[in-house]
VEXDREN-2710 file (C-alpha; in Angstrom, 1 decimal):
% VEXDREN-2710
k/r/px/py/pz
1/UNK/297.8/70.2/193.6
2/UNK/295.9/66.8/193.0
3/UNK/294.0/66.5/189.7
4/UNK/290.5/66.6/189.4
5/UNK/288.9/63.6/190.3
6/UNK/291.7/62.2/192.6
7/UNK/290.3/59.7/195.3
8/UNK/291.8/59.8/198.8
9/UNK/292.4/56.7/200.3
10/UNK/292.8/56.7/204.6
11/UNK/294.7/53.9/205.8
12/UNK/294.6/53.6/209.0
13/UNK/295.8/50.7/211.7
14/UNK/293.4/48.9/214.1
15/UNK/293.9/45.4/215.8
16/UNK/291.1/43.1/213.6
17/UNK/287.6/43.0/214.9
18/UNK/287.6/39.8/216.2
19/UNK/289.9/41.0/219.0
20/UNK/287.0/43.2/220.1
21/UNK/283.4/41.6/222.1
22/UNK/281.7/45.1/222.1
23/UNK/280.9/47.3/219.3
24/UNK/280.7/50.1/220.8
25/UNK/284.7/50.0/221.9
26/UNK/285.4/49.1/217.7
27/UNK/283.2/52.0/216.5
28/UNK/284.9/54.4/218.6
29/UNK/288.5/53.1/218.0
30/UNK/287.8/53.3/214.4
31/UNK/286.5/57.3/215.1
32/UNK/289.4/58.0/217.1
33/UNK/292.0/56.3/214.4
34/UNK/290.4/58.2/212.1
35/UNK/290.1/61.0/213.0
36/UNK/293.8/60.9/214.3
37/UNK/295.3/60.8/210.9
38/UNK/292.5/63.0/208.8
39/UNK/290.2/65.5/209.8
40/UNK/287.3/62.8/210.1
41/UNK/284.4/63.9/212.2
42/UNK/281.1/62.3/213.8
43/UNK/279.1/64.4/210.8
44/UNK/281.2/62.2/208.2
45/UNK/281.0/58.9/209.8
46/UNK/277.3/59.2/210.2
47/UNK/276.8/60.3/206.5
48/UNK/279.3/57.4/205.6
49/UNK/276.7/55.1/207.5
50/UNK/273.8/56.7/205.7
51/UNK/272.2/58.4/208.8
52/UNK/271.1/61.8/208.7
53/UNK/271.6/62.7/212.1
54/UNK/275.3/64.0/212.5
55/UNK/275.5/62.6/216.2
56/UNK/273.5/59.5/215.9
57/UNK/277.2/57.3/216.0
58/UNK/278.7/59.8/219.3
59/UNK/275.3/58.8/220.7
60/UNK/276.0/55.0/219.7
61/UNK/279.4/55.2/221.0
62/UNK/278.5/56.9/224.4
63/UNK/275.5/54.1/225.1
64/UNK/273.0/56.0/224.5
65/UNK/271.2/54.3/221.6
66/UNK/271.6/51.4/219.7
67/UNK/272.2/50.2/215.9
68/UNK/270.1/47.9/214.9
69/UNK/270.6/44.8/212.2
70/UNK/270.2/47.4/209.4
71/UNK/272.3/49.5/211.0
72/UNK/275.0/47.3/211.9
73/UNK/275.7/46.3/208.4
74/UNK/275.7/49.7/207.5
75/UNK/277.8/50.7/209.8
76/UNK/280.0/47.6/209.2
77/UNK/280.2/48.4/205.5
78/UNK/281.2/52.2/206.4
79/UNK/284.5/51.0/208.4
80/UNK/285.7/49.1/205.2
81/UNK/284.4/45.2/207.1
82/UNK/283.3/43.1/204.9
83/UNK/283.2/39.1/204.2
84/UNK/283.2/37.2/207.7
85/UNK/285.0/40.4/209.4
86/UNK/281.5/42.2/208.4
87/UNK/279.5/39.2/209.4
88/UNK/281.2/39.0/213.0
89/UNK/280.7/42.4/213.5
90/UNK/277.1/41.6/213.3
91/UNK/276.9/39.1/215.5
92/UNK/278.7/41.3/217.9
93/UNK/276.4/43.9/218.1
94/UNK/273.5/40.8/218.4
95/UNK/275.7/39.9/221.2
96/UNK/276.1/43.1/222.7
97/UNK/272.5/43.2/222.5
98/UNK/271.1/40.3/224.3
99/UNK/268.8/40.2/227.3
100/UNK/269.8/36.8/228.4
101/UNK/272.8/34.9/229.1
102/UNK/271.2/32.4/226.8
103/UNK/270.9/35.2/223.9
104/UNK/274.1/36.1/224.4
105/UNK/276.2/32.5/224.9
106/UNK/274.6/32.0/221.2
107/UNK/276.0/34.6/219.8
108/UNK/279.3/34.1/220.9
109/UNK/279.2/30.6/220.0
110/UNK/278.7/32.4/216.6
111/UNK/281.4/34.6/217.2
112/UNK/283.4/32.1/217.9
113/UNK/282.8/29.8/215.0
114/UNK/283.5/32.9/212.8
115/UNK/286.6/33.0/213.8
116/UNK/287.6/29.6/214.1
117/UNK/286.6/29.2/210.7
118/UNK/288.7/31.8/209.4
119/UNK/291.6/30.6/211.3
120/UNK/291.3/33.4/214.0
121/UNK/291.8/33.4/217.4
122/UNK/289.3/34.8/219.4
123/UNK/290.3/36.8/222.7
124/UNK/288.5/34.7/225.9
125/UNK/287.8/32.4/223.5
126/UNK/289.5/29.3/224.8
127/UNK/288.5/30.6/228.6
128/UNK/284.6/30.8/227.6
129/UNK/285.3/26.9/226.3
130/UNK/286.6/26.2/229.4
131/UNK/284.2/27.3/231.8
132/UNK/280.8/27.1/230.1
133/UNK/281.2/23.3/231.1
134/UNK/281.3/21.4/233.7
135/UNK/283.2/18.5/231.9
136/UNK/286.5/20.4/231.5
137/UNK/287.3/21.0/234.8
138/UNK/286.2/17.6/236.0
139/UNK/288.6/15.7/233.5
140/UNK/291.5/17.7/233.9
141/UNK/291.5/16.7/237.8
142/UNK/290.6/13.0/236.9
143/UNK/292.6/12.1/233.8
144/UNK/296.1/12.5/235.5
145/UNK/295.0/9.6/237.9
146/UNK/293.9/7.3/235.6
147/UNK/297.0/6.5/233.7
148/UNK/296.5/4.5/230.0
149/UNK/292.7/5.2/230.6
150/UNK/291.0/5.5/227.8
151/UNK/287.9/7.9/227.2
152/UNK/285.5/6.1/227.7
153/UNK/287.0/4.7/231.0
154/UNK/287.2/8.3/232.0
155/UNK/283.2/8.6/230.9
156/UNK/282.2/5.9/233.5
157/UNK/284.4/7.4/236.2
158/UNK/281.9/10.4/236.3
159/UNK/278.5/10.8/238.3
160/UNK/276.9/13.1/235.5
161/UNK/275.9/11.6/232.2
162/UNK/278.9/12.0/229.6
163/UNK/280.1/10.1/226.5
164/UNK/283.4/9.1/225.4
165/UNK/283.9/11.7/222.6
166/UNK/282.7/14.6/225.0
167/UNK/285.8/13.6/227.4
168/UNK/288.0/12.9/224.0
169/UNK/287.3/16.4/222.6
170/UNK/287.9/17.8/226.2
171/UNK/291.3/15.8/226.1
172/UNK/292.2/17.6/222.9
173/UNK/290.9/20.8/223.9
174/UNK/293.1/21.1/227.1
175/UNK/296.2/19.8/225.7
176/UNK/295.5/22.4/223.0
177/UNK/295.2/25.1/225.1
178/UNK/298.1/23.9/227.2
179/UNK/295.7/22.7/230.5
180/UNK/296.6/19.3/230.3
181/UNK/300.4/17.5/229.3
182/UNK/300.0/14.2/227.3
183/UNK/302.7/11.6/227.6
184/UNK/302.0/8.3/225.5
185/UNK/298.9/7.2/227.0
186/UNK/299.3/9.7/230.5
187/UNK/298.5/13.2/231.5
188/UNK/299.3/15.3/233.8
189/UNK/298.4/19.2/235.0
190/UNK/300.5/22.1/233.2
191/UNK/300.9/24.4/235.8
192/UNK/298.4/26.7/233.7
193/UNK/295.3/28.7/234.0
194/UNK/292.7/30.3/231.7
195/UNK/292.2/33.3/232.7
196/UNK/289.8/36.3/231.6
197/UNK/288.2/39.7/232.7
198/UNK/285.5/39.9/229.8
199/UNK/281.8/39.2/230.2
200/UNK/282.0/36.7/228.0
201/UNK/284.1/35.1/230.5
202/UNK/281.9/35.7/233.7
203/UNK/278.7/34.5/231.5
204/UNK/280.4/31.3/231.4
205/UNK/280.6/30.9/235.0
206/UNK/277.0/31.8/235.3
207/UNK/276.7/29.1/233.2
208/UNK/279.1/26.6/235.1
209/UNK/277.5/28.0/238.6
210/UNK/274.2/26.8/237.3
211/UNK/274.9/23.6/236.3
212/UNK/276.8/22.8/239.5
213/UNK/273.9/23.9/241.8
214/UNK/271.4/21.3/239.8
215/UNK/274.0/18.7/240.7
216/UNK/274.2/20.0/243.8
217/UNK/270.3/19.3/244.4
218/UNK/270.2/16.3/242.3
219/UNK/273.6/14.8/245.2
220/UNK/270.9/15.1/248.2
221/UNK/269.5/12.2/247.3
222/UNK/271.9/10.3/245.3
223/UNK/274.9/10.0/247.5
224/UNK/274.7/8.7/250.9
225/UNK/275.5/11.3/253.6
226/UNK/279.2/10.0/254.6
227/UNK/279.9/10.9/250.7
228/UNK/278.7/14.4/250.6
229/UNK/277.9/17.7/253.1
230/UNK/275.3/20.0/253.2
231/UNK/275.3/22.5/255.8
232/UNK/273.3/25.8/255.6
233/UNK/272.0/28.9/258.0
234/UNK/269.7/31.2/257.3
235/UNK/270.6/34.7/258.5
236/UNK/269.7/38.6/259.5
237/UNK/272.9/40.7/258.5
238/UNK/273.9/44.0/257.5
239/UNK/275.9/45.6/254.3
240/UNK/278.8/45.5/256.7
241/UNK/278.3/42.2/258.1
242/UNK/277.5/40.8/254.3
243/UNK/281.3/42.2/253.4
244/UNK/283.1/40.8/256.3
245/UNK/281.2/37.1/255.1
246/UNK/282.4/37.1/251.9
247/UNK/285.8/37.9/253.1
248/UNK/285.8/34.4/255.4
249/UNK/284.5/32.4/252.2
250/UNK/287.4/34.0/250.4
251/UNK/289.7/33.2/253.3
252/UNK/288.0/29.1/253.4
253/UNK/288.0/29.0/250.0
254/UNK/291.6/29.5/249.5
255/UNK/292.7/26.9/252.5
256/UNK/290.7/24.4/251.2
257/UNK/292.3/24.9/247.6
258/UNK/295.7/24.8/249.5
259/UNK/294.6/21.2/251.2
260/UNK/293.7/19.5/247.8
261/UNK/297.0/21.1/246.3
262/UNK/299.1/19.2/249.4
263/UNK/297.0/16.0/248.7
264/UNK/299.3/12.9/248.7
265/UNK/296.4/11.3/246.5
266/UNK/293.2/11.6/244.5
267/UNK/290.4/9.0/245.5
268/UNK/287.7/10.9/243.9
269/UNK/286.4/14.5/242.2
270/UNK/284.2/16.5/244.5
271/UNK/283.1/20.2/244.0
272/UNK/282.9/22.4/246.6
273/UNK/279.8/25.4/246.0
274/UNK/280.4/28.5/248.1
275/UNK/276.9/30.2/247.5
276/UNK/275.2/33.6/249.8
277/UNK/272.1/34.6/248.3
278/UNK/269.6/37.0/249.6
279/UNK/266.0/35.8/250.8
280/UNK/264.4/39.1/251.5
281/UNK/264.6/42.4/249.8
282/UNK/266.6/45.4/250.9
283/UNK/264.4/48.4/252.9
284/UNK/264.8/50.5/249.8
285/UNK/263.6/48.0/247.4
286/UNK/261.0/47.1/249.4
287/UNK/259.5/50.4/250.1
288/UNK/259.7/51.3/246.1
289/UNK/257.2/48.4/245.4
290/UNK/254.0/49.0/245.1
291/UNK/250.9/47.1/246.9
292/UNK/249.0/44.6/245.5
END
């Protein structure tokens, strides 16, 4: 028999927030950890959270309403977070949250430094790096041919505007992350690749898509024709056909890769956009909108 009085204290084992991007996931890992090692219940977190209604967090969990700020520090403070653990689970629900890639790529950023800051690393984080900018990719394919080349040598080999501590922090970044060897004054490839199947990481390319398609527009009329190709066709195709296209780009995509793998030489850093986009809307869509 416990005396009188006697707290209870749960202690239960969880990877750390900052290996989580959606709250949702963490809220209901914390439930089910819970509740595997006490007889916690939906009523109790709730009340915990100061919420009256007993399934107001099931309803969270399941997608089916939201927390707001308020909440979320409530909510934070009922799981036991607090100091920058509290903070990025915040930021995370601000994340999970926003409307627009924009929104969102902010909030990571702030996710991000949250961790960085308290020497954590965060899952997809070195990925979203990566991709979000065009400058990464570019260097790491035109550093290894420009032996003893200093950063700002590298700056002036590029088209797009870029200074010489932009390519010096992407220098650090990929041999960080294990992208790029460095040997004295050379580097060369790692036979490496960041990979990652979060949204965090396919906002990025959104983010990398868009800038290349303004370069893309902007090469029209920079670069003479013998330095760049442009082909297009504008088509009628069905849900079967559109399949069966994106199956050939895969299929072109891939040899193309496997030509610049077998090059005996780099001369230059080209980028090759692979885009289908629809011009008209489907029958369905169509007939669902109203007339003017």
């Amino acid at each position: 028999m416990l005396p009188f009085n006697t707290k209870l204290y749960i202690f239960i084992a969880m990877k750390s927030v900052t290996e989580y991007q959606d709250y949702r996931v963490y809220m209901q890992d914390y439930y089910d950890e819970r509740k595997r090692v006490s007889s916690f219940s939906w009523r109790e977190y709730a009340k915990a959270s100061g919420f009256t209604s007993p399934t107001y967090l099931k309803l969270v969990c399941e997608g089916k309403t939201r927390l707001s700020p308020q909440g979320a520090e409530k909510v934070g403070m009922a799981m036991s977070l607090a100091g920058f653990e509290l903070e990025y689970f915040k930021t995370m629900v601000t994340y999970c949250h926003a409307k627009t890639d924009q929104e969102r790529k902010i909030a990571f950023e702030s996710m991000m430094e949250l961790a960085a800051n308290n020497k954590v690393k965060l899952v997809d984080g070195d990925a979203f790096k990566y991709f979000e900018s065009w400058v990464h990719p570019v260097v790491r394919e035109l550093a290894p041919i420009m032996p003893k080349a200093t950063p700002g040598d590298i700056a002036r080999r590029c088209c797009q505007c870029v200074s010489a501590g932009e390519i010096r922090d992407s220098l650090d970044f990929m041999v960080r992350v294990g992208l790029l060897k460095k040997n004295g004054d050379t580097y060369e490839q790692a036979d490496k690749h960041l990979k990652g199947s979060s949204s965090v990481v396919s906002m990025a390319l959104r983010y990398m898509h868009r800038k290349m398609a303004v370069f893309a527009g902007e090469a029209i009329d920079r670069f003479d024709p013998e330095e760049r190709n442009f082909t297009g066709l504008t088509m009628g195709i069905s849900d079967e056909d559109y399949e069966q296209i994106l199956q050939e780009l895969d299929t072109c995509r891939k040899r193309i890769a496997q030509i610049a793998l077998n090059s005996r030489g780099t001369d230059r850093v080209y980028r090759l956009n692979l885009q289908l986009f629809p011009l008209t809307w489907g029958k369905d869509k169509c007939d669902a909108k109203e007339p003017n």
